[in-house]
N, C-alpha and C positions, 0 to 999 in steps of 0.2 A: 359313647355316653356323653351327654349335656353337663358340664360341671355343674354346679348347685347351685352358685353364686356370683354377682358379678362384684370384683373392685372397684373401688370410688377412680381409680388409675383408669381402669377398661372401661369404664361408661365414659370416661374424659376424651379416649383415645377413639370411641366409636363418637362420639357424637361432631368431637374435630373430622372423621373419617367423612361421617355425611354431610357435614358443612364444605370442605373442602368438594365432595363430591358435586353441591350443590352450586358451589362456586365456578368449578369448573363450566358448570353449562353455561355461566352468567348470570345465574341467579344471586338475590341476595342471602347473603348467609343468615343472617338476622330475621329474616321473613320466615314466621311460622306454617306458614303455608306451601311455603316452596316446594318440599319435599313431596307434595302431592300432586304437582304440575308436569316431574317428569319419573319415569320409574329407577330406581335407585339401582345401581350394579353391585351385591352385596357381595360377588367375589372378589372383586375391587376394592371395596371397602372394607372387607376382613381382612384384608391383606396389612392395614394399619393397625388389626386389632390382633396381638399375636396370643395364638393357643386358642382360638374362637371361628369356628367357624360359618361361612355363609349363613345357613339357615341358625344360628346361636343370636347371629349380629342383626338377621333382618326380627325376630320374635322379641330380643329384647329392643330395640328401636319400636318395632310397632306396641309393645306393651308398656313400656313402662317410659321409656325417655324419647320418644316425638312429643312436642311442645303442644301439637294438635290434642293430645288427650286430655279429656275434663276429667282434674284427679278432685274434683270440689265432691260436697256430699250432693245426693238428688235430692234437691228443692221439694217442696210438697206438692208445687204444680205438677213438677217432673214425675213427682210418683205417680199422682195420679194419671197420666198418661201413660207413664211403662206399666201400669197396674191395667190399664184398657186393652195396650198392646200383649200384654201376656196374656188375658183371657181368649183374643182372639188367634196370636200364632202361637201358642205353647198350648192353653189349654185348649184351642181349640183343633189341637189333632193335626198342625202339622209335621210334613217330613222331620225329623228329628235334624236332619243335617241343615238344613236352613232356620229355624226358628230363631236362634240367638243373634242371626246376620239381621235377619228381617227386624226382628225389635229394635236392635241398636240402629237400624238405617235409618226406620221413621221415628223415633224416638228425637234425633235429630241434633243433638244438643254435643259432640262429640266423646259421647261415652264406648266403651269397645262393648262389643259381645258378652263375653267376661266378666261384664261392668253391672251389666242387667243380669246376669247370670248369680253372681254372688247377690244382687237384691232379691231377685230369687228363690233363691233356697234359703236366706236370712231374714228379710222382713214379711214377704210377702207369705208365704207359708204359715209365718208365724202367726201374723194376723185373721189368717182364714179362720172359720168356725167348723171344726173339725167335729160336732154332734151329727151321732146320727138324728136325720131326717125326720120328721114327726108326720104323722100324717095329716094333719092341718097344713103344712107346709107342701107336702107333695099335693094335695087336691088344690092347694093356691096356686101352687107350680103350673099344672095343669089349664089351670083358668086365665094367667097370665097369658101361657102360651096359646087359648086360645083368641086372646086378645089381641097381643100383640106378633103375633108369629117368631121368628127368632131372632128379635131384638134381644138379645140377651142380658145384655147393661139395664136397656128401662126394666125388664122381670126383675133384674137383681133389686133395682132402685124401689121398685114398686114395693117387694118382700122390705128392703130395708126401711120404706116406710112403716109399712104394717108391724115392723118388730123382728123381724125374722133377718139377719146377717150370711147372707152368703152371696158370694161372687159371681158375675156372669159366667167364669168359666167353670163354676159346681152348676149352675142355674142348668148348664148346657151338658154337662156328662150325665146329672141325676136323670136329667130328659130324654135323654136315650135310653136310660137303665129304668125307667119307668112306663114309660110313650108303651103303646099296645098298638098303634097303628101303623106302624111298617107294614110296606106291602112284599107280598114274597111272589115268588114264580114268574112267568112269563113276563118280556118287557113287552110294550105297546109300542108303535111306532109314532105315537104322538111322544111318550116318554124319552125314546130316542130324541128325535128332535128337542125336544127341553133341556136334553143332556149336551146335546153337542152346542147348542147355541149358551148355555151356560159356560162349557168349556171356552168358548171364544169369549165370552164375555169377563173371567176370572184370571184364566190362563191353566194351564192344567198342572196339577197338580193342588192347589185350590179346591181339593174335595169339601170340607168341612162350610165354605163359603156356595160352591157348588150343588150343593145338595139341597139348598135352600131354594132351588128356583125349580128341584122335581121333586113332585107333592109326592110324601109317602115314601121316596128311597132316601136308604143311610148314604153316609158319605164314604163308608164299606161298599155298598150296593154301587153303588155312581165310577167308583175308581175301575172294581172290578168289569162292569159293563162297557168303559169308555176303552181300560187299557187293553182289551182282551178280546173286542169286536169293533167299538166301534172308531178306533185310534186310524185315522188316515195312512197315517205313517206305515203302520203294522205291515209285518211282510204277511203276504197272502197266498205266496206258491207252495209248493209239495213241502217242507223241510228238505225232503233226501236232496232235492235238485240246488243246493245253494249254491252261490256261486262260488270257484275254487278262491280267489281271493277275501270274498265272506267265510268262509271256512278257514283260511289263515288267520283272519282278524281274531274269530272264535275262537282259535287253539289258543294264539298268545296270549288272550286277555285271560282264559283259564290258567294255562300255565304262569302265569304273572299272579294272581290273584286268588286262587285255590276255587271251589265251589262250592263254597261256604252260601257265598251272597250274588245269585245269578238274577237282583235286580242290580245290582252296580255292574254285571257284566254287560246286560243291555244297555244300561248309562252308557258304557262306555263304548257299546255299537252303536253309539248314537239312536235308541230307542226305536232300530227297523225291524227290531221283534223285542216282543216284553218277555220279562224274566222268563214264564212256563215255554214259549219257544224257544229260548235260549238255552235252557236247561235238554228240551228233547234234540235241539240242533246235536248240543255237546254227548248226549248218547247214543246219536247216529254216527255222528264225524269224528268222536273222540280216536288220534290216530292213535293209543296204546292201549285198546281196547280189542280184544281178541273179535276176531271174524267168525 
């Protein structure tokens, strides 16, 4: 267990720990930047910090006392900016595990993850207009969107013109929960093609961006398609035939991991089968599974 608290003593002794460590390489201790030029040895440096350790010394340096962090309030530029980048990676549907990395990255101004995270659930929330939906506003929605397609920000701006306060990233979920035109059933192979030249153009995983370049599929529809058929990567032989080494990989990552979450198992197969293959791999080859 993580003690609760650090001493004005232990933040003294860590941060002489990384300046010295700093030193060592030749760098200047004084230089706020330094510590980001080479990777820090935090077994090393806990070793200065006693009753603390490794991962204690590197969480409290990167959160709270590296010099690099902007512990200032965000500026009103600044918000408007994290307020852009929340509607497009948070509210706009991606992976749960990169959004707060992705905001603080281009946000740009040295704030953590964390940072944007408590604006967050604090201002930004707060601000939002949490009425339901009127139906002047859903047929305006509509009319934007046929206008501008999924520019989301000018809709939002346009509605804030005309009176009505809601965010690109409500602009963008009402529009799904409202939209009648998704298409369902068989793909096209012009669709295909739209699909994969999008995936190269985004990077994968980029559904919610994705989905904008094939008319008519959700960014549900786009993921499922890409990861499940048309993913280069994907293994394409029998299951039963894997190879005995793929089949070790499989056990340990299960046994390591439980089968709770067999798309982090394919993460961690390096994505040569998505989650539903990885899941029937693990029902075929699971070795404690009766014959």
């Amino acid at each position: 267990m993580f003690a609760t608290s650090w001493e004005l003593k232990e933040k003294r002794n860590l941060t002489n720990a990384v300046q010295d460590w700093i030193s060592f390489f030749n760098y200047e201790s004084n230089n706020s930047s330094a510590s980001k030029k080479i990777p820090l040895d935090w077994e090393v440096i806990s070793y200065n910090v006693k009753g603390r350790s490794p991962i204690e010394c590197r969480i409290e340096w990167e959160n709270n006392l590296d010099p690099n962090i902007n512990t200032a309030d965000f500026t009103q530029t600044e918000k408007v900016k994290l307020n852009h980048l929340i509607d497009l990676h948070v509210e706009g549907d991606e992976p749960v595990n990169n959004r707060w990395f992705s905001v603080a990255e281009k946000l740009g101004n040295g704030k953590l993850p964390w940072q944007c995270f408590k604006y967050y659930k604090s201002e930004y929330n707060n601000n939002l207009n949490h009425e339901i939906w009127s139906a002047e506003e859903v047929a305006l929605l509509k009319d934007l969107f046929s206008k501008y397609g999924k520019k989301w920000t000018k809709i939002s701006n346009e509605l804030k013109i005309r009176g009505f306060t809601r965010e690109a990233g409500q602009c963008l979920h009402k529009f799904k929960h409202v939209s009648s035109d998704r298409k369902l059933g068989r793909w096209k192979k012009s669709e295909d093609d739209l699909l994969i030249k999008a995936v190269k153009k985004f990077g994968r995983g980029k559904w919610n961006l994705i989905q904008c370049e094939v008319p008519q599929r959700s960014d549900v529809q786009c993921r499922e398609r890409y990861e499940n058929v048309l993913c280069p990567d994907l293994y394409q032989g029998n299951l039963k035939d894997l190879s005995q080494q793929d089949i070790q990989k499989l056990v340990s990552i299960v046994n390591e991991i439980g089968t709770s979450s067999f798309t982090e198992v394919a993460r961690r197969m390096d994505n040569k089968m998505n989650d539903a293959q990885c899941k029937r791999a693990w029902n075929l080859h699971n070795p404690t599974k009766k014959k």
